[in-house]
BAMAR-465472 format. One line per field, with one value per residue: x, y, z of N, C-alpha, C in turn; residue in three letters. Coordinates in nm, 4 decimals. Example, Ala and Ser with C-alpha at 12.3 -4.5 7.8 and 13.67 -1.06 7.14 Angstrom:
REM residues 2
npx	1.3190:1.2850;
npy	-0.5690:-0.2250;
npz	0.7800:0.7080;
capx	1.2300:1.3670;
capy	-0.4500:-0.1060;
capz	0.7800:0.7140;
cpx	1.3200:1.2900;
cpy	-0.3300:0.0030;
cpz	0.7800:0.7870;
resn	ALA:SER;
REM end
This chain:
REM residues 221
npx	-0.3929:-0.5047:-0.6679:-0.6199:-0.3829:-0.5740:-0.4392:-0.2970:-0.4110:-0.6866:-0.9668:-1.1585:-1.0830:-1.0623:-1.3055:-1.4320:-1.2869:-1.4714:-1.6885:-1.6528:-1.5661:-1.8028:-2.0235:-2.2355:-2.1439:-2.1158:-2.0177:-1.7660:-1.6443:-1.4590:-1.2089:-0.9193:-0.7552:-0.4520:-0.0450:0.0810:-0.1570:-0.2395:-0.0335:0.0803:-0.1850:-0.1686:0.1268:0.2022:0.3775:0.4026:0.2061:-0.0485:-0.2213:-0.4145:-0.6104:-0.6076:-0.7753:-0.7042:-0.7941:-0.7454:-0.9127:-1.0174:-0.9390:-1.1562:-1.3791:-1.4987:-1.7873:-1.7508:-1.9244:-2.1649:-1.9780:-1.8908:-2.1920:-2.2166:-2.0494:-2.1287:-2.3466:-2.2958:-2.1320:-2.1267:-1.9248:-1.7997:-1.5896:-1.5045:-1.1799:-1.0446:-0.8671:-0.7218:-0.6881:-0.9850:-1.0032:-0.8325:-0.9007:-0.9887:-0.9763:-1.0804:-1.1702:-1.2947:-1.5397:-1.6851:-1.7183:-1.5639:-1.3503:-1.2923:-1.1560:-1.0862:-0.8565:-0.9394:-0.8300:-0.9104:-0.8231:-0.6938:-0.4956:-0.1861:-0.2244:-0.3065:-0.0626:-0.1116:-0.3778:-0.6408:-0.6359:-0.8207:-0.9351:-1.1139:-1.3509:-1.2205:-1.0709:-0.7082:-0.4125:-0.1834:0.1421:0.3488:0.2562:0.2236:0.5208:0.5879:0.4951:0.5523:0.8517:0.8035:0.7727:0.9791:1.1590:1.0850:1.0408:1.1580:0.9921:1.0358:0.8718:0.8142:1.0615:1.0767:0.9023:0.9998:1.2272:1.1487:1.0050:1.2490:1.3113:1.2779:1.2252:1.4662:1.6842:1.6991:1.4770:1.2794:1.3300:1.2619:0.9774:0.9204:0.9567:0.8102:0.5609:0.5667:0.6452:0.7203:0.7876:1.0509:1.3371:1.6367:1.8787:1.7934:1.6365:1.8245:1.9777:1.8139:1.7612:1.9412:1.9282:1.8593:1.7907:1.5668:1.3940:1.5184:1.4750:1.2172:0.9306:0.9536:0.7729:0.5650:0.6430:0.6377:0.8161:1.0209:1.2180:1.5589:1.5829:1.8595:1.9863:1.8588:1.8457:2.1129:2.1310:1.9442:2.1733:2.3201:2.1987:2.1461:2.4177:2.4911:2.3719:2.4514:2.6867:2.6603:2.6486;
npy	-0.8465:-1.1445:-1.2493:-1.2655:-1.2330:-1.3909:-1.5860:-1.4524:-1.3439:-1.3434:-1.5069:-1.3294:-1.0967:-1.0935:-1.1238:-0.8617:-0.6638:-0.7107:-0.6192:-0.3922:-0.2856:-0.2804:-0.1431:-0.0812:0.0778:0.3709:0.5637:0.5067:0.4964:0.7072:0.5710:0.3520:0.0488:0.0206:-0.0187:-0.2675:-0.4842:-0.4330:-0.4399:-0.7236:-0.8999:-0.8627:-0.9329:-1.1240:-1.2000:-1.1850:-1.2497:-1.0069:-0.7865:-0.6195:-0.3200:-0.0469:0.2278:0.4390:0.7958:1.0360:1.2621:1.5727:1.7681:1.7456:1.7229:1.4682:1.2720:1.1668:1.0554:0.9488:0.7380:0.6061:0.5195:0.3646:0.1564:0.0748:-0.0643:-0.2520:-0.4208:-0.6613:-0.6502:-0.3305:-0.0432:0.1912:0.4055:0.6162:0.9071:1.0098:1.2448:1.3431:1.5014:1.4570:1.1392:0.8390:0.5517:0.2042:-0.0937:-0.4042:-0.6670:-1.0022:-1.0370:-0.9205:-1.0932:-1.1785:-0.9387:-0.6695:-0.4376:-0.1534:0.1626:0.4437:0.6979:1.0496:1.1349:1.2033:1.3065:1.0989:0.8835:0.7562:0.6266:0.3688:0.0038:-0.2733:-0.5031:-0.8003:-0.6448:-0.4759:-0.2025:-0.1357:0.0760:0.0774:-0.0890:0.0872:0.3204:0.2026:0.1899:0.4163:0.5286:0.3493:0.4200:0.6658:0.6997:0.5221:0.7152:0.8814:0.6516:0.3436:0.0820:-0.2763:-0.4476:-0.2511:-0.2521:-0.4925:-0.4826:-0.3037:-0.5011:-0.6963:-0.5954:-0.4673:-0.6772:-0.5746:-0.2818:-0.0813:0.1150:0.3589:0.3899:0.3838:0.6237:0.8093:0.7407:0.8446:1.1248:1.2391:1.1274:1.2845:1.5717:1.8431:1.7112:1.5661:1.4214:1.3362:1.2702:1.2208:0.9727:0.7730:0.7901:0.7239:0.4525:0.2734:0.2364:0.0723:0.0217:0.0389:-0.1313:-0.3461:-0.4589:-0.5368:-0.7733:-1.0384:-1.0248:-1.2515:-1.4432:-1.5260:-1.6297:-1.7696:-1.5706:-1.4311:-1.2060:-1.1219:-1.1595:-0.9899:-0.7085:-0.6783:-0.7105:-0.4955:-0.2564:-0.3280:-0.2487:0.0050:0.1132:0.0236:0.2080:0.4534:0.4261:0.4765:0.7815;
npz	-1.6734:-1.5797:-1.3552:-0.9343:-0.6863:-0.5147:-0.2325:-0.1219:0.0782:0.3472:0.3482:0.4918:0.4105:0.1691:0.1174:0.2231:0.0810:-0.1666:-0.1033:-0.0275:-0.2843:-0.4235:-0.6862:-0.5470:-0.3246:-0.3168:-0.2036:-0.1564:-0.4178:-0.5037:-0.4329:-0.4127:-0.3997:-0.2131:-0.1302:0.0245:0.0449:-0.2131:-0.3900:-0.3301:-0.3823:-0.6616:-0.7468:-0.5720:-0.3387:-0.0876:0.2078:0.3124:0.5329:0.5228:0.4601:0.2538:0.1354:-0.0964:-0.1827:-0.4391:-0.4790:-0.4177:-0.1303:0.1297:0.0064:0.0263:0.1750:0.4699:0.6533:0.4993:0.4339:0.6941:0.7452:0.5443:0.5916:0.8639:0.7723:0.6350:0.7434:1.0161:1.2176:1.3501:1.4117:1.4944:1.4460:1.6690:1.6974:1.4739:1.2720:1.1741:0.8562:0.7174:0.6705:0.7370:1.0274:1.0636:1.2250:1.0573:0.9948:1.1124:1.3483:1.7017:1.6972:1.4454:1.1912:0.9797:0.9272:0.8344:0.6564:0.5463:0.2883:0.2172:-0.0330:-0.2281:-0.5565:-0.8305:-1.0413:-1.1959:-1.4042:-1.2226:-1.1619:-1.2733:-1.1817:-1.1581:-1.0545:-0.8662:-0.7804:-0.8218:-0.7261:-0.9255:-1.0148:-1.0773:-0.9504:-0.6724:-0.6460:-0.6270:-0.4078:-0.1801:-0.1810:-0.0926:0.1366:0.2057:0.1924:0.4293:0.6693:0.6335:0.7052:0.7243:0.5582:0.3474:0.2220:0.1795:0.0203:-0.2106:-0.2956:-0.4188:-0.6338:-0.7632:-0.9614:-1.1825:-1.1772:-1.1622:-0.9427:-1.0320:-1.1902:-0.9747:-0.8215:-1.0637:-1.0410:-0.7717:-0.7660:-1.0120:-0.8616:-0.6382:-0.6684:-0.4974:-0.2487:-0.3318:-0.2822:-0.3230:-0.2569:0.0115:-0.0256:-0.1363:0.1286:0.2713:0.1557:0.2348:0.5068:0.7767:1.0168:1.1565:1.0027:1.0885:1.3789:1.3547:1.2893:1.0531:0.7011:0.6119:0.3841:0.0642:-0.1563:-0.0181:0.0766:0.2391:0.4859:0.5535:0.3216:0.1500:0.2260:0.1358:-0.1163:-0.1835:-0.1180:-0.2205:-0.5406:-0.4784:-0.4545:-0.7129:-0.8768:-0.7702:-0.9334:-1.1087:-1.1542;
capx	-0.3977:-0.7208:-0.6961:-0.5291:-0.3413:-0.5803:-0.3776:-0.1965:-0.4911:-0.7647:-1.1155:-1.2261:-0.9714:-1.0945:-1.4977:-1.4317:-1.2704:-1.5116:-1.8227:-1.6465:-1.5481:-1.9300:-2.1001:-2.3567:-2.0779:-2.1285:-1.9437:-1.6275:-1.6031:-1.3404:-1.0944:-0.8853:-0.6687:-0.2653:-0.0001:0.1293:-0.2056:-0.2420:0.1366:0.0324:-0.2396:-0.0809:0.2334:0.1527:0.4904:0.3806:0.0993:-0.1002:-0.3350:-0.5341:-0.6485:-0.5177:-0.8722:-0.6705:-0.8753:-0.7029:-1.0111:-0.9955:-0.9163:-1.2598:-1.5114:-1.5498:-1.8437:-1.7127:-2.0329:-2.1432:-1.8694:-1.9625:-2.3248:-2.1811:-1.9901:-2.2036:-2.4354:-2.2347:-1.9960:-2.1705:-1.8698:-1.7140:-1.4999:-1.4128:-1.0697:-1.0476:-0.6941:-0.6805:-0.7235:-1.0564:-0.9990:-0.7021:-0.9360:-1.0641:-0.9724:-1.1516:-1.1863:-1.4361:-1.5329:-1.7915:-1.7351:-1.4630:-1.2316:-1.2348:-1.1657:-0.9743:-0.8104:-0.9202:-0.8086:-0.9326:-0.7767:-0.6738:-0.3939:-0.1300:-0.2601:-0.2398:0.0021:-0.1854:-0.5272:-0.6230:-0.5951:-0.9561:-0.9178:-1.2474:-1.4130:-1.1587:-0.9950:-0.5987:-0.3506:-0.0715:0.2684:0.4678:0.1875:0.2928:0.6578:0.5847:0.4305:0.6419:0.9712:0.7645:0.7739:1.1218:1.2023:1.0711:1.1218:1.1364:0.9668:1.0942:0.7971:0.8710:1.2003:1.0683:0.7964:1.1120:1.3245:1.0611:1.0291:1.4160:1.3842:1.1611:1.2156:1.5895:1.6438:1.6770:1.3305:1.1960:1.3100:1.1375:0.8545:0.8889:0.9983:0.6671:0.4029:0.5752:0.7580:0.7264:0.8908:1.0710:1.4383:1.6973:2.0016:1.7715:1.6009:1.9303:2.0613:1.7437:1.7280:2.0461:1.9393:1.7573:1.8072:1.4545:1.3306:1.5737:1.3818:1.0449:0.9091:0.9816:0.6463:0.4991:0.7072:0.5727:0.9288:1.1265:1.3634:1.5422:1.5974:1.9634:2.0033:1.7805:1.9517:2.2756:2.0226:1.9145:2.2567:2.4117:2.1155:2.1667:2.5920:2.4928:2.2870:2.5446:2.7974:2.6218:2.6062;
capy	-0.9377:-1.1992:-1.2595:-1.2064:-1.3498:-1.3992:-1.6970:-1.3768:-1.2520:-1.3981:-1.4948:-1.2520:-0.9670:-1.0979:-1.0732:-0.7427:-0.5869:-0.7198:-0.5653:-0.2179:-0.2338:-0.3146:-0.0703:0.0424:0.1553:0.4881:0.6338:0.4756:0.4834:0.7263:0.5353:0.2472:-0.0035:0.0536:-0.0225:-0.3846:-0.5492:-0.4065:-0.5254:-0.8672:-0.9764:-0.8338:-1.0428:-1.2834:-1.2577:-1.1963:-1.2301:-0.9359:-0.8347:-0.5158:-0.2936:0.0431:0.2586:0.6419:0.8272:1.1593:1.3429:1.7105:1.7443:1.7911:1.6554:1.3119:1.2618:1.0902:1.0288:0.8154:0.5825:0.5482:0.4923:0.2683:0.0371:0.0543:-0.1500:-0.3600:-0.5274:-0.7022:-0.5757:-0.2239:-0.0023:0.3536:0.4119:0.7824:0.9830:1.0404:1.3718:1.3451:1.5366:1.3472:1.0086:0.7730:0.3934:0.1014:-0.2662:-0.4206:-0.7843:-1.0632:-1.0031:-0.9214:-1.2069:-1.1907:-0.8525:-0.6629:-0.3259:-0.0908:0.2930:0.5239:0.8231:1.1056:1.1007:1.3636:1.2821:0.9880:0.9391:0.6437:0.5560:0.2431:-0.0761:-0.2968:-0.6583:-0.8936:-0.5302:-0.4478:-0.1132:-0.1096:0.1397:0.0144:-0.1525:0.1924:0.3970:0.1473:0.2058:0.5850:0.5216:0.2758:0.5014:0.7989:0.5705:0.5045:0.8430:0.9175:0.6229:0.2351:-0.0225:-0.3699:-0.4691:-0.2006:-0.2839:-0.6954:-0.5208:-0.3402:-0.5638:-0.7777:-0.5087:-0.4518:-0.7360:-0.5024:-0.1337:-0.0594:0.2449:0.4746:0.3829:0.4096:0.7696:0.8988:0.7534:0.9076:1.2362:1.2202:1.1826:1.3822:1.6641:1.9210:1.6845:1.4546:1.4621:1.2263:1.1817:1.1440:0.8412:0.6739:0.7306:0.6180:0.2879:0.1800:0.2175:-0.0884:0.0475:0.0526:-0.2709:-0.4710:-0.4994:-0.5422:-0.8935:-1.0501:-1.0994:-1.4130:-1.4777:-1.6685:-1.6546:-1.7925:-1.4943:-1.4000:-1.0005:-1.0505:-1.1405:-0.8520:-0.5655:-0.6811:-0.6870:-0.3155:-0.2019:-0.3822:-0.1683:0.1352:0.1263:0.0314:0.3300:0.5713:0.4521:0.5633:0.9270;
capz	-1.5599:-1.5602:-1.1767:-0.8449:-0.6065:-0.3363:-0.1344:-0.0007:0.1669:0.4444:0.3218:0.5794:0.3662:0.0567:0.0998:0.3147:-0.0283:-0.2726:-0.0567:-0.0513:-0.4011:-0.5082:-0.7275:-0.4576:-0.2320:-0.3875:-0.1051:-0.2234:-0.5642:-0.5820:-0.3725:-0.4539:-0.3014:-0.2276:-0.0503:0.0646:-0.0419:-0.3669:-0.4433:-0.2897:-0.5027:-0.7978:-0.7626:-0.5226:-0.3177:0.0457:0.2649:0.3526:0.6143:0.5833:0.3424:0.2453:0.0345:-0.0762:-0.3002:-0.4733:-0.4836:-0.3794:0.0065:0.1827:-0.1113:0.0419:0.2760:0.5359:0.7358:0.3944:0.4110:0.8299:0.7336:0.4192:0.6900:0.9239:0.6975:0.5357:0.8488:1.1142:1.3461:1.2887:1.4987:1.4320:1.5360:1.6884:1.7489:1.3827:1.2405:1.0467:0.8175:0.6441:0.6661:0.9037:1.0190:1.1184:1.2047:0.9956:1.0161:1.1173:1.4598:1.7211:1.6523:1.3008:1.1747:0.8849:0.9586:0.6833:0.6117:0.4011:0.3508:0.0891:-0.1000:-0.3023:-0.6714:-0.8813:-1.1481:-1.3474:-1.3203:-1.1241:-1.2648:-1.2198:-1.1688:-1.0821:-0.9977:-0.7312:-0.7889:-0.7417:-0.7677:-1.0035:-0.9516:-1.0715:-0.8779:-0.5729:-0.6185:-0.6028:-0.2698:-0.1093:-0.1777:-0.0374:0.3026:0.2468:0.2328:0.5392:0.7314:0.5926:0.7264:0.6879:0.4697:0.2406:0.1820:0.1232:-0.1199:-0.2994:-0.3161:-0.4925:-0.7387:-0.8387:-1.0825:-1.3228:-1.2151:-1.1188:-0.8230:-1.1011:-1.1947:-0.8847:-0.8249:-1.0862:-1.0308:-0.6667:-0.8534:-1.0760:-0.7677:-0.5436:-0.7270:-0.4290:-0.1183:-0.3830:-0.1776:-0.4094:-0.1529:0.1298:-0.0735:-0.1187:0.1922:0.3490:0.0950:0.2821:0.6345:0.7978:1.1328:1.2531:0.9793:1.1703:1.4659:1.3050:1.2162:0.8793:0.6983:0.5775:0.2194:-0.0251:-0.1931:0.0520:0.0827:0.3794:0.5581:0.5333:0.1665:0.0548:0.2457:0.0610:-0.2636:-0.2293:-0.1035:-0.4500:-0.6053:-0.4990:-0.5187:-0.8884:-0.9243:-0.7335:-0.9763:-1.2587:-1.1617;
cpx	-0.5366:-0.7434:-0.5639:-0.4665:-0.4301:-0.5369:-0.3154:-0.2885:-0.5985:-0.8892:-1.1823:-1.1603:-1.0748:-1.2629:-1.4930:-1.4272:-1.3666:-1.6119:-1.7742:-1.6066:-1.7110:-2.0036:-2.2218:-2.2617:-2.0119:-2.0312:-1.7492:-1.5549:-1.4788:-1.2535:-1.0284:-0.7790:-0.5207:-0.2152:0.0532:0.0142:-0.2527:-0.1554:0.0948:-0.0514:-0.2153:0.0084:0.2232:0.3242:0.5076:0.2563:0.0466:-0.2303:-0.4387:-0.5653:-0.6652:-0.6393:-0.8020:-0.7557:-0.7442:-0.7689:-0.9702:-1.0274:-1.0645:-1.3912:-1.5378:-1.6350:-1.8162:-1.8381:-2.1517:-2.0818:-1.9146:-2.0655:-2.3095:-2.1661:-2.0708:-2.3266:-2.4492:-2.1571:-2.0599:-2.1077:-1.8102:-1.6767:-1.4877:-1.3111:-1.0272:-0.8961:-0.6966:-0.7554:-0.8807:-1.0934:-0.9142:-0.7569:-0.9501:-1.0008:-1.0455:-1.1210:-1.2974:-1.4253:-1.7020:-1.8162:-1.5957:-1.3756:-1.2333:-1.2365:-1.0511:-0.9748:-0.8340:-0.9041:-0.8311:-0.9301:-0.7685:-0.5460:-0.3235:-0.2053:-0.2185:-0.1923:-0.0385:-0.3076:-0.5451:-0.6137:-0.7286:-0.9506:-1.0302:-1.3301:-1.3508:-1.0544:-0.8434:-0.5116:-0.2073:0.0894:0.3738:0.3927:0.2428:0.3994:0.6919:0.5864:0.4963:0.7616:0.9423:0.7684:0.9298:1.1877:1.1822:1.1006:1.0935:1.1086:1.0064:0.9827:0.7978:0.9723:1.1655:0.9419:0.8773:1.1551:1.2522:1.0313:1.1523:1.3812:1.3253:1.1797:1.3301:1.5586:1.6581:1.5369:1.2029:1.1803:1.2557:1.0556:0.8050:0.8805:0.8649:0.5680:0.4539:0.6711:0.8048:0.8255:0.9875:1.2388:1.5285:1.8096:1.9758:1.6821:1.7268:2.0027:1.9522:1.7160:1.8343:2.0290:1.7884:1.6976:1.6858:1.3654:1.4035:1.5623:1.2572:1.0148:0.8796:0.8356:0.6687:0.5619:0.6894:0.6680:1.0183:1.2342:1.3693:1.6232:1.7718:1.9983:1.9429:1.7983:2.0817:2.1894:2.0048:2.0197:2.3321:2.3365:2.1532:2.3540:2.5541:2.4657:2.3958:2.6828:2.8373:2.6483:2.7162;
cpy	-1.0012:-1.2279:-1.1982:-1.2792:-1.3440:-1.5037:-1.5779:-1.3004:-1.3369:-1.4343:-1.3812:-1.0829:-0.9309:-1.0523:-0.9441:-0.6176:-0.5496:-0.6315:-0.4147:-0.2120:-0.2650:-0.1446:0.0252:0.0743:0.2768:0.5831:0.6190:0.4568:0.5350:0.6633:0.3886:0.2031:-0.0019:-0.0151:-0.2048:-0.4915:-0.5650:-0.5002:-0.6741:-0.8990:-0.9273:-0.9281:-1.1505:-1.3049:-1.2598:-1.2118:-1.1188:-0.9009:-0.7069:-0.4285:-0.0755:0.1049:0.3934:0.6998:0.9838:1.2943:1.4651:1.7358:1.8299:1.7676:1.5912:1.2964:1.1483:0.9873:0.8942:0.7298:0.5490:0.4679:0.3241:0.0831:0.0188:-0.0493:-0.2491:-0.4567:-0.5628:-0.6399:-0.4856:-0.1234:0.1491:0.3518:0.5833:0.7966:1.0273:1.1833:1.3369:1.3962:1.4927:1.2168:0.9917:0.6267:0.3230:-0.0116:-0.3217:-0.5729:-0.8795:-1.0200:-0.9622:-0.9806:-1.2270:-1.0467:-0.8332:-0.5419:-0.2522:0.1515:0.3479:0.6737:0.9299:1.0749:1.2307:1.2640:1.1599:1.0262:0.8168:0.6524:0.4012:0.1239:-0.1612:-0.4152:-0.6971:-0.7831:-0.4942:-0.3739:-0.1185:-0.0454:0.0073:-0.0269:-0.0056:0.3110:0.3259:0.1747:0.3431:0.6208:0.4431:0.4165:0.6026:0.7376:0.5632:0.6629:0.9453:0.7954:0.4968:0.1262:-0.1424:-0.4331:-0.4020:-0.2163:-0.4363:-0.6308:-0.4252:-0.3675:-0.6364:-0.7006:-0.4512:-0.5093:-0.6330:-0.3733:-0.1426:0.0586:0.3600:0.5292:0.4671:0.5408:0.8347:0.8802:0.8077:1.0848:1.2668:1.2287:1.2762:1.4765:1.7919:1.8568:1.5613:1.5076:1.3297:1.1342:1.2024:0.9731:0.7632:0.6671:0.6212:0.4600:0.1655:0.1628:0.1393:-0.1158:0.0028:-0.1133:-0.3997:-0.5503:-0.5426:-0.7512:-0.9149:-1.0706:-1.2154:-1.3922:-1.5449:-1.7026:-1.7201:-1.7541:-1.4500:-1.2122:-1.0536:-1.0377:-1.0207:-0.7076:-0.6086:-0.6854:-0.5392:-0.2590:-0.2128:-0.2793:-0.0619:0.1801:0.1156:0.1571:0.4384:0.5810:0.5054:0.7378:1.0157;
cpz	-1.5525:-1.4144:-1.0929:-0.7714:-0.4834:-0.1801:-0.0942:0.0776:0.2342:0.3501:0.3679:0.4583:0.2762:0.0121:0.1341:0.2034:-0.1134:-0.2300:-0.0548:-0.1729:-0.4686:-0.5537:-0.6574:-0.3552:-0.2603:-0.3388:-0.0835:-0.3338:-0.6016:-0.4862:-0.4454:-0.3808:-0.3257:-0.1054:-0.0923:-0.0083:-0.1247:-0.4479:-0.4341:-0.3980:-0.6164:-0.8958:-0.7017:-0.3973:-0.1775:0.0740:0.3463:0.4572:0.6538:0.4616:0.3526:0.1187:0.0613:-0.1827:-0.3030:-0.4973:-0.4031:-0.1961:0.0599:0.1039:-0.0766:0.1918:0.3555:0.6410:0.6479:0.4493:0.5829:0.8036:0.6294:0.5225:0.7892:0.9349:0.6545:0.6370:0.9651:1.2647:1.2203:1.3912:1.4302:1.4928:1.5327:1.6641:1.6347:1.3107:1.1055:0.9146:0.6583:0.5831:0.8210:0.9087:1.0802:1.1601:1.1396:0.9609:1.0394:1.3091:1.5498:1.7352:1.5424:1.2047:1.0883:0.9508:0.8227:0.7108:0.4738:0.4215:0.1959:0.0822:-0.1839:-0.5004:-0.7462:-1.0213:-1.2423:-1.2613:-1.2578:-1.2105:-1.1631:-1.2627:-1.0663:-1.0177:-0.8948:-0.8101:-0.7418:-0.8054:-0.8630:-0.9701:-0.9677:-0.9689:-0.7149:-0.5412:-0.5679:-0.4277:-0.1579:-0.1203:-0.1416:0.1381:0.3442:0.2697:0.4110:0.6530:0.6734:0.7060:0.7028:0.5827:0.3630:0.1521:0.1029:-0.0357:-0.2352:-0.3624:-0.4291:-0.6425:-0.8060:-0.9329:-1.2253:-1.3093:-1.0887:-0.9990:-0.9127:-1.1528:-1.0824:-0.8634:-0.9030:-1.0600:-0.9453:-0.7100:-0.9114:-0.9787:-0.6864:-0.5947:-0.5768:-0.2811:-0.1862:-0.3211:-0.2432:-0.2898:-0.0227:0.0887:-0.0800:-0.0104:0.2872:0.2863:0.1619:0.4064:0.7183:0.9548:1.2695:1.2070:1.0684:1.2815:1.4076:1.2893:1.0788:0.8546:0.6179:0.3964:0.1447:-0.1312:-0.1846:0.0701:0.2170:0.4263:0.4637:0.3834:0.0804:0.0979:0.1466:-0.0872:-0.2909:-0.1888:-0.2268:-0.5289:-0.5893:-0.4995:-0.6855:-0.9369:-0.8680:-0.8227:-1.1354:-1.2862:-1.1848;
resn	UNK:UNK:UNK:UNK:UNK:UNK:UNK:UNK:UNK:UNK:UNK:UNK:UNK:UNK:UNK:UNK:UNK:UNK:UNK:UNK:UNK:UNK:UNK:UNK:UNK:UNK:UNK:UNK:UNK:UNK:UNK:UNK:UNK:UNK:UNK:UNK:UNK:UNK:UNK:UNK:UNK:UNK:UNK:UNK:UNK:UNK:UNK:UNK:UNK:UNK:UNK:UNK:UNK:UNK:UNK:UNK:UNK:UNK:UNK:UNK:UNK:UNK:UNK:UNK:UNK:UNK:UNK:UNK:UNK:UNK:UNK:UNK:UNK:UNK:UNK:UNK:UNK:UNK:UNK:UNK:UNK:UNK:UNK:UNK:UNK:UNK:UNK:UNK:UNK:UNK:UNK:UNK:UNK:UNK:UNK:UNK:UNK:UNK:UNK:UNK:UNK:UNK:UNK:UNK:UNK:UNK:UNK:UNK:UNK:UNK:UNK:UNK:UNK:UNK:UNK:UNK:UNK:UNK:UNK:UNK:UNK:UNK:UNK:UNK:UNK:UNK:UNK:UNK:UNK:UNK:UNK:UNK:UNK:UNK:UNK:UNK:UNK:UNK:UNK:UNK:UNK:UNK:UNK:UNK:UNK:UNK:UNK:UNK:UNK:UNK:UNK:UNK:UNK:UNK:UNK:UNK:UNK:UNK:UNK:UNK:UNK:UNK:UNK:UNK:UNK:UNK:UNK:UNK:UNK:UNK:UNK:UNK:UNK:UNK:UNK:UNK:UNK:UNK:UNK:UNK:UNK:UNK:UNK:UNK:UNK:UNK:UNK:UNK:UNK:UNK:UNK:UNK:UNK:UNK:UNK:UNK:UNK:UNK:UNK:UNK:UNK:UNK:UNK:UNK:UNK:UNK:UNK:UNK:UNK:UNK:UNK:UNK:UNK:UNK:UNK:UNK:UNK:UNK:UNK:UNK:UNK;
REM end
């Protein structure tokens, strides 16, 4: 990959990344970016709006008071956001000021199953490392953005795919026919708001997309 997509992400996203992926942010090295806007500038197929740093490093190694001190330094505005068990990770707002701000988390993670993939010096977990991670979501409960970042991924890695790859990072809570029943139920994305598509696809066509998917896959077995 020689670049990214950044039209799916803010200026404000985009500088916010590059300054925590820089070489003197010593305090973040081992983390890297996942989730929604990993996938996003990858493929390019939604618009994203925050930024998702997990590292796999050994639970309790990562000085957290660093990465404070790090941001603290680096973001004109910055926010700690309490309630969250510190232990797990921490979140923020981090920005120019309080009207222009990115939402960033950084947290641990269960182990990675590729190493990262390092585009323009910006660490990101990988599209089958993504899929791992998304379907660990779906398993527990799906979001309607999950489902749109998915669906977007069927054309290249079928639902047979996907399960292993969920199978592979998570061997200990990997749960097969609660992943398929949860890939069919939309219950809770159906309220949610659609995001910003740079596809032009719409909710209902892509539940009847991953329901076709996973009947295909149930009729294999």
């Amino acid at each position: 990959m020689s670049s990214l997509f950044y039209g799916t992400v803010t200026d404000l996203l985009k500088d916010s990344l590059i300054a925590l992926m820089k070489p003197s942010s010593s305090a973040l090295t081992q983390f890297r970016l996942v989730g929604g806007t990993a996938l996003s500038l990858q493929i390019g197929h939604r618009i994203s709006v925050d930024i998702d740093l997990f590292t796999d490093a050994p639970y309790g190694s990562i000085d957290f008071k660093e990465i404070d001190d790090f941001i603290e330094n680096t973001f004109p505005f910055h926010v700690h956001s309490s309630g969250i068990n510190p232990a797990m990770g921490k979140s923020y707002s981090i920005g120019t000021d309080n009207d222009n701000t990115v939402k960033l988390d950084v947290f641990y993670t269960d182990s990675f199953i590729q190493p990262a993939s390092v585009v323009d010096g910006i660490r990101l977990a990988t599209i089958e490392e993504i899929i791992a991670m998304k379907v660990d979501v779906v398993q527990r409960v799906g979001r309607k953005k999950d489902f749109w970042d998915l669906h977007e991924l069927l054309t290249n890695h079928d639902v047979q795919a996907m399960i292993a790859l969920h199978q592979h990072r998570y061997p200990y809570t990997h749960d097969k026919d609660l992943i398929l029943k949860n890939f069919t139920d939309f219950t809770l994305a159906d309220d949610e708001f659609d995001p910003i598509c740079l596809r032009g696809k719409y909710w209902e066509f892509i539940k009847e997309d991953i329901v076709e998917a996973v009947e295909k896959y149930n009729n294999t077995l």
